[in-house]
C-alpha positions as CSV (number, residue, x, y, z in Angstrom):
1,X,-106.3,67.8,-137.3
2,X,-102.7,68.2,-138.7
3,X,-99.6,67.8,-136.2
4,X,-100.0,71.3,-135.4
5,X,-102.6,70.8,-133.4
6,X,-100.7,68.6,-131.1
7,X,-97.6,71.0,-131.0
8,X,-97.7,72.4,-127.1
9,X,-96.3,75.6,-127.4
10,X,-98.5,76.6,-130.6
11,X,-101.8,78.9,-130.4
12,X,-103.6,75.5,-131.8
13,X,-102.7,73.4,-129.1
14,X,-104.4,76.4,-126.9
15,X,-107.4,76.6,-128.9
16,X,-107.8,72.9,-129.0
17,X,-107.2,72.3,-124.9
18,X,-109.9,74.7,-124.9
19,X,-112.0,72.8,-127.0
20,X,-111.6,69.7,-124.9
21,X,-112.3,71.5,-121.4
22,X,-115.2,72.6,-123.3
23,X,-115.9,69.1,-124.6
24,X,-115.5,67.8,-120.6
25,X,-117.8,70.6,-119.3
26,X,-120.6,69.5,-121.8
27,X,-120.0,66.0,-119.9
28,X,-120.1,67.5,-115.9
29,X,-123.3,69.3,-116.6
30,X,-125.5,66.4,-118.1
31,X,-124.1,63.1,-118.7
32,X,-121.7,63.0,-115.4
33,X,-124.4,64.2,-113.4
34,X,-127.4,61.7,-114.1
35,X,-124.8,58.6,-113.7
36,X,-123.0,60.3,-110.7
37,X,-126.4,61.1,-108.9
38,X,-127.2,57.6,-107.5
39,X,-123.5,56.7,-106.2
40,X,-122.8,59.8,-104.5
41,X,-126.4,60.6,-103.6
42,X,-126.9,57.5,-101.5
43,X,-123.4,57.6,-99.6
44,X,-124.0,60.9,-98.2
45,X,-127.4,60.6,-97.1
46,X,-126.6,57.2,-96.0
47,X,-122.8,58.7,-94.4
48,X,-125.5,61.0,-92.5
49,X,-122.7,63.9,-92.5
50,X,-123.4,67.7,-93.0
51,X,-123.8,69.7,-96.0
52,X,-119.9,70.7,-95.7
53,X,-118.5,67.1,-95.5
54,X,-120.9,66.3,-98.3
55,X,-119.6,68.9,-100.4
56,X,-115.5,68.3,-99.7
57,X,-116.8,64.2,-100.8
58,X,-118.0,65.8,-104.0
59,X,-114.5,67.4,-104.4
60,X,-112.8,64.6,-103.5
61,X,-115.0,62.7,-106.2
62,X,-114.0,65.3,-108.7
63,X,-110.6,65.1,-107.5
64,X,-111.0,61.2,-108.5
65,X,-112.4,61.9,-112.3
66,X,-109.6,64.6,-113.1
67,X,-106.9,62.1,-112.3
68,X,-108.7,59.6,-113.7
69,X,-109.2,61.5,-117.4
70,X,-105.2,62.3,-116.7
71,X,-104.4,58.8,-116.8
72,X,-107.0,58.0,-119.6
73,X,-104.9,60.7,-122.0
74,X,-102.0,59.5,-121.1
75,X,-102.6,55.9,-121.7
76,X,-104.1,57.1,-124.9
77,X,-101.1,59.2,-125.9
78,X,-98.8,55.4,-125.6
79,X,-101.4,52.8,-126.6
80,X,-103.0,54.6,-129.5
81,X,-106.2,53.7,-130.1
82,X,-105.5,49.9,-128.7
83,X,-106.9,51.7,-125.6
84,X,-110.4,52.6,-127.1
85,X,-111.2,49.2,-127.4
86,X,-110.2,48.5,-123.5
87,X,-112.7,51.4,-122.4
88,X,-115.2,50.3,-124.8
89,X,-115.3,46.6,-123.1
90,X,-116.7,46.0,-119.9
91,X,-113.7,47.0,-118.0
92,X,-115.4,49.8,-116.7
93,X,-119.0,48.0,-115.4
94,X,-116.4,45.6,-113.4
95,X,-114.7,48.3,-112.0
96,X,-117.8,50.8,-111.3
97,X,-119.5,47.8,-109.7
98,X,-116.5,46.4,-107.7
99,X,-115.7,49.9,-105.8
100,X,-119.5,50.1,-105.6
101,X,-120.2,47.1,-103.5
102,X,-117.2,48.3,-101.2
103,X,-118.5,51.1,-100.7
104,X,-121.6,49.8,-100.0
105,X,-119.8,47.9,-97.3
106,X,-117.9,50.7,-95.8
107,X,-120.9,52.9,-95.4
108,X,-121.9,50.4,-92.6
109,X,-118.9,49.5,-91.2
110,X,-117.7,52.8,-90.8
111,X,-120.6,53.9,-88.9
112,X,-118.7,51.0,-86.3
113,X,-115.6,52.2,-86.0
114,X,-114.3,54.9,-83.6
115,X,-112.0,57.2,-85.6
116,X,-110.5,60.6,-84.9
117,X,-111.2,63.8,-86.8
118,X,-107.8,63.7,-88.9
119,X,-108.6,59.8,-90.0
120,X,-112.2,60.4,-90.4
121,X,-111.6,63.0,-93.5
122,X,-109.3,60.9,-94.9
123,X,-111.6,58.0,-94.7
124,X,-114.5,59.7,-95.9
125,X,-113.1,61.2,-99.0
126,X,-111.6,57.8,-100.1
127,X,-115.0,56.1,-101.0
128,X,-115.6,59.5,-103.2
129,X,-112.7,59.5,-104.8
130,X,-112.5,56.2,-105.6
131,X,-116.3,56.3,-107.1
132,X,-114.9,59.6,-109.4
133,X,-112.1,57.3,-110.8
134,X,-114.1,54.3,-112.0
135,X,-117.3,56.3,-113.1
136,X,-114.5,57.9,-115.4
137,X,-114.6,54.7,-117.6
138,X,-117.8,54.5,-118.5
139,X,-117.8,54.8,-122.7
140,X,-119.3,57.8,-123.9
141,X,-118.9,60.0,-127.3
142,X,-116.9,63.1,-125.6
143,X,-114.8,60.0,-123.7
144,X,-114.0,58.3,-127.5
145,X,-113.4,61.8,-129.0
146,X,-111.1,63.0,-126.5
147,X,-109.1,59.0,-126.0
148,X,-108.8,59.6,-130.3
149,X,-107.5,63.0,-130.3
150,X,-105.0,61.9,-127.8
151,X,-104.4,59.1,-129.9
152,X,-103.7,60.2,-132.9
153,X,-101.2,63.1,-130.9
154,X,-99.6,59.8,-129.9
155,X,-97.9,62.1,-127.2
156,X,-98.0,60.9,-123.6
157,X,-97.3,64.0,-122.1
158,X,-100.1,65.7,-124.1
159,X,-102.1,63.0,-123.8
160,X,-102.3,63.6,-119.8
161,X,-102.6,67.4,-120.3
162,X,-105.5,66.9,-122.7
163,X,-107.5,64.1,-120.1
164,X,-106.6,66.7,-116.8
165,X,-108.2,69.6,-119.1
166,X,-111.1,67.7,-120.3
167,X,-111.1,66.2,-116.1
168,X,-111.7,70.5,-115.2
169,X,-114.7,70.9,-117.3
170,X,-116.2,67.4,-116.0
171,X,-115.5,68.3,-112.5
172,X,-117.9,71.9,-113.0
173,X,-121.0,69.4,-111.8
174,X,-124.2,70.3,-110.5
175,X,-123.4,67.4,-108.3
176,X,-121.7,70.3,-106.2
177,X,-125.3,71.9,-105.1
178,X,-127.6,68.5,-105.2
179,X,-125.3,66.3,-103.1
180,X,-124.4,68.9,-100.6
181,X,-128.3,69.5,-100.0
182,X,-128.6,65.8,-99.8
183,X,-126.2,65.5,-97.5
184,X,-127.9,68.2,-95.0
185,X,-131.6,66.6,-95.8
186,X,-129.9,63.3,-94.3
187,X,-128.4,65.2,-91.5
188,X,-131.9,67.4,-90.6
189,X,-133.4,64.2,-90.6
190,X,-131.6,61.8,-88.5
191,X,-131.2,65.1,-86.0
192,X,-134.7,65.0,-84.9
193,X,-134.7,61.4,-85.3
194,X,-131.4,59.2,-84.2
195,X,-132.6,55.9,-84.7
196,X,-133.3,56.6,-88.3
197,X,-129.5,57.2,-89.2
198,X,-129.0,53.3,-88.5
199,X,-131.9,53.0,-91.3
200,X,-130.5,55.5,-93.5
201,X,-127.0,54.0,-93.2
202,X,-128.5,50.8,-94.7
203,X,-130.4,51.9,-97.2
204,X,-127.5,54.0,-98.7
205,X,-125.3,50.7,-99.0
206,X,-127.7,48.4,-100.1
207,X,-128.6,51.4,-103.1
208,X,-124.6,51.2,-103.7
209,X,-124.3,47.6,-103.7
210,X,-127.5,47.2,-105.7
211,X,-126.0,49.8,-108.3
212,X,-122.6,47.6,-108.0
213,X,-124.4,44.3,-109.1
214,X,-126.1,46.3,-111.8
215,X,-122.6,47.2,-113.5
216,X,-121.7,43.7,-113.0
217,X,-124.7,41.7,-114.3
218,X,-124.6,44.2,-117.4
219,X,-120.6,43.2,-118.0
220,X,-121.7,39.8,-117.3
């Protein structure tokens, strides 16, 4: 790719942003979706909210990704490929595995605390969108590809415009059916049956702190 490519206000740059939304929807519908699955699957059936809350935590996972592909680019666009070699270490099993375990521990003590509508959304969609931004780092060939192209732009700017592009075509998940019919599965089952939400809550952070150790053990 010559330094046309790279050029913002040329029909190459348009063609090749298009490319790389491309390249990040090819991630949303496979990859994203089998590694995104257990996270978000067992906090809302654990969080025991309806199939509307389960779907705005799904948006404010994708919310978490986009920025999170932003950043990538950008960082990419300074560091050159230095930053390849970052995402490529174990950087990303620490962080997947830290923000798991805390959310493991939220699901349950949030299901202690009183809070009022307002706080409760913006409580909820924080353990989404934090899971969105770390599951960003996990290596993978679109990832590389789109970190090298913003590399070798060596253009911060374009850099962040490249990662929020390739961010959009990630964030076109199936994740936005299969968790939201989670999420009312949980809720039709602890309707008929109260206690079980107690259960459920459990079971969903112990899954998330289970996964957490995982990533951690594995960057061990």
């Amino acid at each position: 790719m010559g330094p046309e490519f790279y050029g913002p206000d040329t029909p190459a740059a348009a063609v090749g942003l298009l490319s790389i939304w491309i390249l990040g929807l090819s991630v949303g519908l496979t990859a994203c979706t089998a590694t995104c699955l257990p996270f978000m699957g067992a906090l809302v059936v654990g969080d025991g909210q309806s199939a509307g809350t389960a779907f705005r935590q799904t948006g404010s996972f994708a919310l978490g990704k986009i920025l999170a592909y932003a950043v990538l680019g950008m960082a990419a666009g300074l560091l050159g490929e230095v930053l390849l070699d970052v995402v490529e270490s174990n950087l990303g099993h620490w962080l997947i595995g830290g923000v798991s375990i805390a959310t493991g521990l939220w699901l349950v003590l949030a299901g202690k605390v009183a809070m009022g509508c307002a706080t409760s959304r913006v409580m909820r969609g924080a353990p989404p969108f934090a899971l969105g931004f770390v599951l960003s780092f996990v290596p993978c060939a679109p990832l590389a590809a789109l970190l090298a192209a913003a590399a070798l732009g060596a253009d911060p700017i374009h850099g962040l415009a490249m990662g929020a592009v390739f961010g959009l075509g990630a964030a076109l998940t199936p994740l936005f059916i299969v968790v939201p019919l989670l999420g009312r599965l949980g809720r039709e089952m602890t309707a008929e049956r109260p206690g079980l939400l107690l259960m459920m809550r459990w079971l969903g952070a112990l899954i998330l702190i289970a996964l957490g150790l995982r990533r951690i053990l594995l960057a061990w």
